[in-house]
C-alpha positions in Angstrom: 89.6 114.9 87.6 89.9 118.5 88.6 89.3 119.3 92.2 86.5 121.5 92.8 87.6 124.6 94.6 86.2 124.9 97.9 86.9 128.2 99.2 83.8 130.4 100.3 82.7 133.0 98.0 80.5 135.8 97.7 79.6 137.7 94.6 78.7 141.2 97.2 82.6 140.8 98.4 83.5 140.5 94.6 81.4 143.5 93.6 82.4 146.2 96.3 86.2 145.6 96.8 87.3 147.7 94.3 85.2 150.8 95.1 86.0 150.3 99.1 89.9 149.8 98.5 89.8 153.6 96.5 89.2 154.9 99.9 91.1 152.6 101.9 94.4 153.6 99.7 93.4 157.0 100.8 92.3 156.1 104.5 95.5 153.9 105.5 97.6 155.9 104.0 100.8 155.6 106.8 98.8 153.0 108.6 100.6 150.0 110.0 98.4 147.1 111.2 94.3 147.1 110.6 92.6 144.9 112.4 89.1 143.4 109.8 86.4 142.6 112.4 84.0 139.9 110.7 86.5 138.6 107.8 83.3 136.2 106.6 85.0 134.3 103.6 88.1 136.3 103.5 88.0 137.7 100.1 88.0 141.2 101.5 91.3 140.0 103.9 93.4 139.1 100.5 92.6 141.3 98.4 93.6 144.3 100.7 96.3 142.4 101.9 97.7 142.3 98.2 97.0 146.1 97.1 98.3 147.1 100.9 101.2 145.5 100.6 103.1 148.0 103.3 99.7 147.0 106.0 99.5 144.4 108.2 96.0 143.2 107.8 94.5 140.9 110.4 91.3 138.9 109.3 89.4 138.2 112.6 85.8 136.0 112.8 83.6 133.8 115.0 85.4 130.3 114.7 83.3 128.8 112.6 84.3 131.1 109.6 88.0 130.5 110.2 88.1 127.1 107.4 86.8 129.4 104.3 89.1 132.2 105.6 92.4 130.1 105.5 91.3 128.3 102.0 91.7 131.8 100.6 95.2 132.8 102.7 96.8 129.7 101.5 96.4 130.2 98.1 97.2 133.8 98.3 100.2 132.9 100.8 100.4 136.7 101.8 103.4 137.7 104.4 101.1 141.0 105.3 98.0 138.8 106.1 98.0 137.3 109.4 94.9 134.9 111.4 92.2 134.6 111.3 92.2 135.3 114.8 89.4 133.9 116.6 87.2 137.3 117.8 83.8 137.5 119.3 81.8 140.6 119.9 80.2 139.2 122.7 83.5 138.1 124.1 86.3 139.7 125.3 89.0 140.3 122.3 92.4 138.0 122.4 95.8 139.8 122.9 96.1 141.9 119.8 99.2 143.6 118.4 99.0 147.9 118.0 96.2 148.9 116.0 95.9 151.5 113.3 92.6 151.1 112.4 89.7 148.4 112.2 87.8 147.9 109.1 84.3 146.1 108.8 82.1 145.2 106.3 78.3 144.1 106.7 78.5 143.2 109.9 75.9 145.7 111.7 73.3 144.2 109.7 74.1 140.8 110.5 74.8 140.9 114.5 72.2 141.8 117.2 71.6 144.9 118.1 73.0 144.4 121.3 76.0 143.0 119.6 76.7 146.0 117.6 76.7 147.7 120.7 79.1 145.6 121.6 81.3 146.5 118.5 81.7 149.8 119.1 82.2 149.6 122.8 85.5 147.0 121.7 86.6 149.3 119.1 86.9 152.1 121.4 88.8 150.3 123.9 91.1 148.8 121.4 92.0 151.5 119.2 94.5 154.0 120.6 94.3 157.7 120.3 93.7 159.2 116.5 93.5 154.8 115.4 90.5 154.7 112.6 87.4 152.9 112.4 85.7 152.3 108.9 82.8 150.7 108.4 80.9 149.6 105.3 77.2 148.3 104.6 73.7 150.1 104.1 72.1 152.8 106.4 69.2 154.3 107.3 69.0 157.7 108.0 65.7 160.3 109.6 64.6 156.6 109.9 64.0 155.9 106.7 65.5 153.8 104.1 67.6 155.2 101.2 66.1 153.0 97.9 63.5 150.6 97.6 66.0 147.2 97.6 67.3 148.4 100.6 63.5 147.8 101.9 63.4 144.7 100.7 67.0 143.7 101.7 65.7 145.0 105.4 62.5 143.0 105.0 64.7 139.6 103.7 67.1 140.4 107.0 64.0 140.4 109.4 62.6 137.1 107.8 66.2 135.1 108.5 66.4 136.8 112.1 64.0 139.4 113.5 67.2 140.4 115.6 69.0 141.6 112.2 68.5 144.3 110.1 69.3 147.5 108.3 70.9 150.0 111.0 69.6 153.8 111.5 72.8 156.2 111.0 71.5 158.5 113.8 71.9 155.3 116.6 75.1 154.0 115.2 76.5 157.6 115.7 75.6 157.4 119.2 77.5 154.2 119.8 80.4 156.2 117.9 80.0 158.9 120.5 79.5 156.5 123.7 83.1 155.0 122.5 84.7 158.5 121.8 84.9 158.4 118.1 84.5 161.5 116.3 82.8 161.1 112.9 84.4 162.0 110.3 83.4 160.7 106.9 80.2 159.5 105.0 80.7 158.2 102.2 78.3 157.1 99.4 78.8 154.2 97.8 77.8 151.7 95.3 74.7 149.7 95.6 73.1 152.2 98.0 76.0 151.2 100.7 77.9 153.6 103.1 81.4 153.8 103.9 81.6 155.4 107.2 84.8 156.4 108.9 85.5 158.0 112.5 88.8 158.9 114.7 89.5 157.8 118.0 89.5 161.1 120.0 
């Protein structure tokens, strides 16, 4: 009998990983080490970690994601993929080594609002001087949302946990600001998702 494979998986992490690696190849360029904040299953962790071969990528999550996450490392057996490192916005962050940038995807949705704020705040402190932060998931922008699933993907958030939802653009700039990162790209992407990126200043 074949043994059923038990790694974590998620179709959204299948769909977008080739349109978000385009810019990363682009965005990482010369970058050493890049630190994923909310690695969730850790599809997105090995498959950048095998089209960046020259990067260091370090899959981070809340504890209770770190089984899926090492299902998919071991069978991938990556020397560029290191963790997952056990990381908490809430929390302060463990001992980390240099940081070239952080990447994360659909987390602001997920989190608080008061842990987003918390996410930004971290990245700030962590990130030295002209280090990157990218991060990917849907927007809302003037307040309002950008296609009629992303309504309904807000309204499904709300129903799981009125904490989560879709973010407005104009808020999550201001967290940018508050942690001295200067925005710098906006990127439209599939399935009415954003890839934004800003500089450490």
């Amino acid at each position: 009998m074949e043994s059923l494979d038990l790694k974590p998986f998620s179709q959204a992490c299948q769909n977008n990983r080739a349109p978000i690696l385009k810019h990363l190849r682009r965005l990482l360029d010369g970058a050493k080490t890049v630190l994923e904040v909310g690695s969730g299953t850790g599809q997105h962790a090995v498959h950048f970690a095998k089209s960046l071969p020259d990067v260091t990528w370090l899959a981070s999550d809340l504890e209770e994601h770190h089984a899926g996450i090492r299902l998919w490392m071991a069978e991938y057996d990556l020397p560029n993929l290191r963790g997952p490192f056990v990381l908490d916005v809430n929390e302060p962050w463990p001992e980390l080594p240099a940081i070239d940038a952080i990447y994360s995807a659909n987390t602001a949705h997920i989190m608080a609002w008061p842990s987003v704020e918390q996410l930004f705040a971290k990245v700030g402190a962590q990130l030295s001087t002209g280090g990157l932060f990218v991060l990917y998931g849907p927007m809302n922008y003037g307040g309002s949302y950008t296609s009629e699933s992303n309504e309904r993907f807000d309204v499904w958030l709300k129903a799981q946990d009125p904490e989560r939802g879709i973010r407005d653009f104009e808020k999550i700039q201001y967290l940018a600001q508050l942690a001295h990162l200067q925005a710098l790209e906006d990127n439209e992407m599939p399935a009415n998702n954003r890839l934004l990126v800003w500089r450490k200043a």
